[in-house]
Phi, psi and omega in degrees: 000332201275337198264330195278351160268329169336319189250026165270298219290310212294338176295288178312331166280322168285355193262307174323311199291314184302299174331310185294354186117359131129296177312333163296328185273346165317269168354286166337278180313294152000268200326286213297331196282283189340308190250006121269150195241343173201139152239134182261118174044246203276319197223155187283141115308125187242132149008292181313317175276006180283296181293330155318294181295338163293336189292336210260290179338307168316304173317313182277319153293005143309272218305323165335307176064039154261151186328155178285319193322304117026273210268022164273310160312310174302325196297279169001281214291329216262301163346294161291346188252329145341290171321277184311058024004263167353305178287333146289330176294350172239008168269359191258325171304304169317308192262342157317323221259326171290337203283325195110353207251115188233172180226133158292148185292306157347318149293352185266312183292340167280309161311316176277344184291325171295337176297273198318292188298331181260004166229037169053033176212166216278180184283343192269317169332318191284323196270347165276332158246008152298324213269347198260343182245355185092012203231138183266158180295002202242340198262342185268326169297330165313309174286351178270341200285306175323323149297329220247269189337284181319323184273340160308321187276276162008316165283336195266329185262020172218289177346302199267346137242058214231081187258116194242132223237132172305002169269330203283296187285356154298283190286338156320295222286346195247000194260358196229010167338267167013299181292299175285343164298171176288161200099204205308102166247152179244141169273121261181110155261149164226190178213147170176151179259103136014094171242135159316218186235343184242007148359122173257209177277321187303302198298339151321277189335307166285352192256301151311335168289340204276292167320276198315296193315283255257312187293303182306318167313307175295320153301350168270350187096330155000264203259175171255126163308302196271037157242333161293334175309280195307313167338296215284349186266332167279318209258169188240079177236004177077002182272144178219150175199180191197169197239104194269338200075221192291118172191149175330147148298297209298347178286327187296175165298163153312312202269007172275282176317327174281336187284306184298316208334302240257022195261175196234153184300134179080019174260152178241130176272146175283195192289108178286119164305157176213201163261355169258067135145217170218171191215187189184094170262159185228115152281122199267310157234152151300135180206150149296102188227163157264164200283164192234142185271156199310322183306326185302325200250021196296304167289334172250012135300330177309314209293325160305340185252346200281322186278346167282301224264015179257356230204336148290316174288311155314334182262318159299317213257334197273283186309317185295313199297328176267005161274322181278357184280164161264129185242143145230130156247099189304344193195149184280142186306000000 
């Protein structure tokens, strides 16, 4: 509200300004264009909130070190998709606010204790690398009650209809034999950066240096591949990893699987292209197993088809909200 009046007042001084002749109100007009860059229905996005959400973003594509051209491009790229986070993020915000759906501050205090406890660090640790990143306790408990608020909406518009049918998991389980016979499973750590799909090359680029550093660190002995995972867990560098287990060759990717056949336990792959991204796995052991009966896999199939078909309705349900919104983009990111 504080922000939709600020450009209410600045509107009514250009509307002034045009009587007196006009050049001032340029100025005006300028100023205001400048510092919104997109409006969703009732509320604006600014520069500001632009440039917040870049700082982190940013840090890290420094430490990249890449040529500027390079990293002018990614920064774009990395930009326009940053907007767009933002324009959901205030349609989701919008509709917490139509619904009625609120979070106690107690509930804010809990979220962060559990936050604080699973990644082993004190309330002063945390506001020491909030603070380190640009972000105050009071903008970061904001942002957790928003999160709180956003998985609430979620539960009641996507989640709570979201039905995984016992026929449905029978046809999984039988188009997926394969997966569930008996033979080779590999134990499987990766590591990997995320690229969209419209990617340009310096964000290819970067995203592979990041994966060549951290595999190079591991093949020198530095680090244990699976202390780069749990690192990537701490750290905000877009490197992300897991620990996947036991799993099928014939379960991978294409482009995975060629990677994996020929590889032997305590081996690194080199950097694997994907359709998310680039990935870099380490097999920890090879193991012989027999096949598993459905009553065995039941359950992780639900949790599989139940997170495809969460992750369709979400997307569905993301698209109907930005089809009834008013989107305007005022100014390019």
């Amino acid at each position: 509200m504080k922000r939709r009046t600020c450009v209410l007042m600045a509107a009514c001084g250009l509307f002034a300004a045009l009587g007196e002749g006009g050049t001032f109100a340029l100025a005006v007009e300028a100023s205001v264009v400048d510092r919104i860059v997109a409006v969703v229905n009732d509320d604006i996005i600014t520069l500001h909130d632009l440039e917040t959400e870049m700082r982190a973003v940013l840090k890290t594509l420094k430490a990249r070190g890449l040529p500027p051209e390079a990293e002018r491009q990614a920064t774009a790229g990395l930009r326009r998709e940053v907007l767009d986070n933002l324009i959901h993020a205030r349609l989701t915000e919008q509709e917490t606010r139509r619904q009625n759906i609120s979070v106690s501050e107690v509930e804010v205090d809990r979220q962060i204790l559990q936050l604080r406890e699973s990644r082993g660090l004190s309330e002063e640790e945390l506001k020491l690398r909030l603070k380190e990143d640009g972000l105050s306790w009071e903008e970061y408990r904001r942002q957790v009650k928003q999160q709180i608020e956003r998985s609430r909406l979620l539960t009641r518009e996507v989640r709570s209809k979201v039905v995984i049918t016992r026929q449905e998991i029978e046809e999984y389980y039988e188009k997926n034999k394969a997966r569930y016979g008996g033979g080779t499973r590999v134990h499987l750590w990766n590591l990997y950066v995320k690229t969209p799909p419209h990617a340009d090359a310096a964000a290819r680029q970067a995203a592979r240096g990041l994966l060549e550093e951290a595999r190079g660190e591991a093949l020198s002995g530095r680090s244990g591949f699976a202390d780069l995972v749990r690192r990537a867990a701490l750290e905000d560098r877009g490197l992300q990893g897991s620990d996947l287990g036991f799993i099928r060759l014939e379960a991978l990717t294409p482009a995975l699987r060629e990677a994996v056949r020929t590889m032997k336990a305590g081996e690194i792959s080199p950097v694997v292209e994907t359709e998310f991204g680039y990935q870099v796995v380490y097999v920890q052991e090879i193991r012989e197993e027999p096949g598993k009966p459905l009553a065995e896999v039941e359950g992780e199939i639900q949790e599989t088809l139940y997170r495809e078909l969460l992750d369709r309705r979400f997307e569905a349900w993301l698209a109907e909200l930005r089809k009834r919104a008013h989107i305007r983009i005022v100014a390019e990111p």
